[in-house]
C-alpha positions as CSV (number, residue, x, y, z in Angstrom):
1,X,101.0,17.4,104.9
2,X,97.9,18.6,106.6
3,X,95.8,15.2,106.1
4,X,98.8,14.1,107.8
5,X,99.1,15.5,110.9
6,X,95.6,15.4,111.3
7,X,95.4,12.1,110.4
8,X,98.0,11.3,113.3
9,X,95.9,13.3,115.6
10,X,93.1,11.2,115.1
11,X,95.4,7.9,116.1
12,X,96.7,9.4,118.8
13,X,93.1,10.2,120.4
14,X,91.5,7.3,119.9
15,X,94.7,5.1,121.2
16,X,94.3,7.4,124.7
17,X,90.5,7.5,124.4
18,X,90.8,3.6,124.2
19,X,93.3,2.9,126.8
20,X,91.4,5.6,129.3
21,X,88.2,3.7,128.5
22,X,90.0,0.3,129.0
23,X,91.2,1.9,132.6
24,X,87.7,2.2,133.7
25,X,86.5,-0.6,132.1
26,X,88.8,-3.1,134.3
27,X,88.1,-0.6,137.4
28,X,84.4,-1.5,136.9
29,X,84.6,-5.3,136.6
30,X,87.0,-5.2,139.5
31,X,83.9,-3.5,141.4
32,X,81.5,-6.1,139.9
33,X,83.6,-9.2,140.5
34,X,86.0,-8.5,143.2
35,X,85.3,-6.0,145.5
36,X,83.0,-7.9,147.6
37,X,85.5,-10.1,148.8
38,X,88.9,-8.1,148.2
39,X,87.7,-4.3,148.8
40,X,88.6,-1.2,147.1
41,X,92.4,-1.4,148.4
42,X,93.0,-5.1,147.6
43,X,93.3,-5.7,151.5
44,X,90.4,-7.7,152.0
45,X,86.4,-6.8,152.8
46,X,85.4,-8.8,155.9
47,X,83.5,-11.1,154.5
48,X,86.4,-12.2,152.4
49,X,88.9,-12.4,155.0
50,X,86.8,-14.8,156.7
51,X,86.6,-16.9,153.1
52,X,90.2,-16.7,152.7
53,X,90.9,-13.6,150.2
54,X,94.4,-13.0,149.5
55,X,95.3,-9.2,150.6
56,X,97.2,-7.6,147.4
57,X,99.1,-5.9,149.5
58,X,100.3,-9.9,150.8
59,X,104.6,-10.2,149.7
60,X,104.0,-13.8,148.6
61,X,101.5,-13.0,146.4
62,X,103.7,-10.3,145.0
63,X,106.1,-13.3,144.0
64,X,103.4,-14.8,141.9
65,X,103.9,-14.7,138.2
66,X,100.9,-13.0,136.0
67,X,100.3,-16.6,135.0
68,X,99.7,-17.7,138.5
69,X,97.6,-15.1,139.1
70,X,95.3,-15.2,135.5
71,X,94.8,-18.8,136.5
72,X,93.6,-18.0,140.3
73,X,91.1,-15.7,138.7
74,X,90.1,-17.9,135.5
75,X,90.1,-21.4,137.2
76,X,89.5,-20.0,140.8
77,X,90.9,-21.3,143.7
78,X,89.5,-22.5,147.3
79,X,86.7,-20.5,147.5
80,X,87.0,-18.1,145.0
81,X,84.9,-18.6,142.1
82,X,86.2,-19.0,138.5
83,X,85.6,-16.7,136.1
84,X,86.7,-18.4,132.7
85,X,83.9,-17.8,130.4
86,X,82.0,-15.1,132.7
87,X,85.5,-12.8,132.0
88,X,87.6,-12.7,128.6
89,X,90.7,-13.5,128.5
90,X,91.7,-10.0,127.9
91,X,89.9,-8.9,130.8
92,X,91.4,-11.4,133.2
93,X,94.8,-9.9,131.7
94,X,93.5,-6.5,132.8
95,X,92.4,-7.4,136.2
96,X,95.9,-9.1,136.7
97,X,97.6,-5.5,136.5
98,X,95.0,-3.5,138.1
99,X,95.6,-6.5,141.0
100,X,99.3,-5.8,140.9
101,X,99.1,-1.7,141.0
102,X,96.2,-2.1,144.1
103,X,98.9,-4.3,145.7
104,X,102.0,-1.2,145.2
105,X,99.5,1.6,146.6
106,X,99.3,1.7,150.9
């Protein structure tokens, strides 16, 4: 019994040490990739503004579906650059939702 409950222990932290690490794993490419043009806030550095970036915070992008959205950042679109092949599929899923919670926070 006492393998066990250790042995659930052990699943339990490494799921939440995973998923924290995951966290700030997408919070880091976001920084690498994205920042420069979209800012911290996902309202758009000046420099991107003037390219076109889409501020998060933006009600029509809201509408967009996840698939919309993974294809903007994996095919790129107008004069954002894509990122198939520099990004895995599993990141660009990641950097979808971390897009969608920066475009809930004011």
């Amino acid at each position: 019994m006492k393998r066990v409950i250790v042995g659930i222990f052990l699943v339990v932290g490494v799921v939440f040490l995973t998923g924290s690490a995951g966290a700030e794993d997408t919070a880091a490419v976001y920084k690498t990739k994205c920042l420069s043009c979209h800012a911290a806030d996902g309202t758009g550095s000046p420099i991107g503004k003037k390219m076109g970036a889409r501020d998060f915070h933006d009600p029509e992008l809201a509408k967009q579906t996840d698939q919309q959205l993974n294809d903007a950042i994996a095919k790129g679109k107008n004069k954002m650059p894509k990122y198939d092949g520099k990004l895995t599929a599993d990141q660009i899923k990641q950097l979808v939702a971390y897009v969608r919670e920066l475009g809930k926070k004011k």
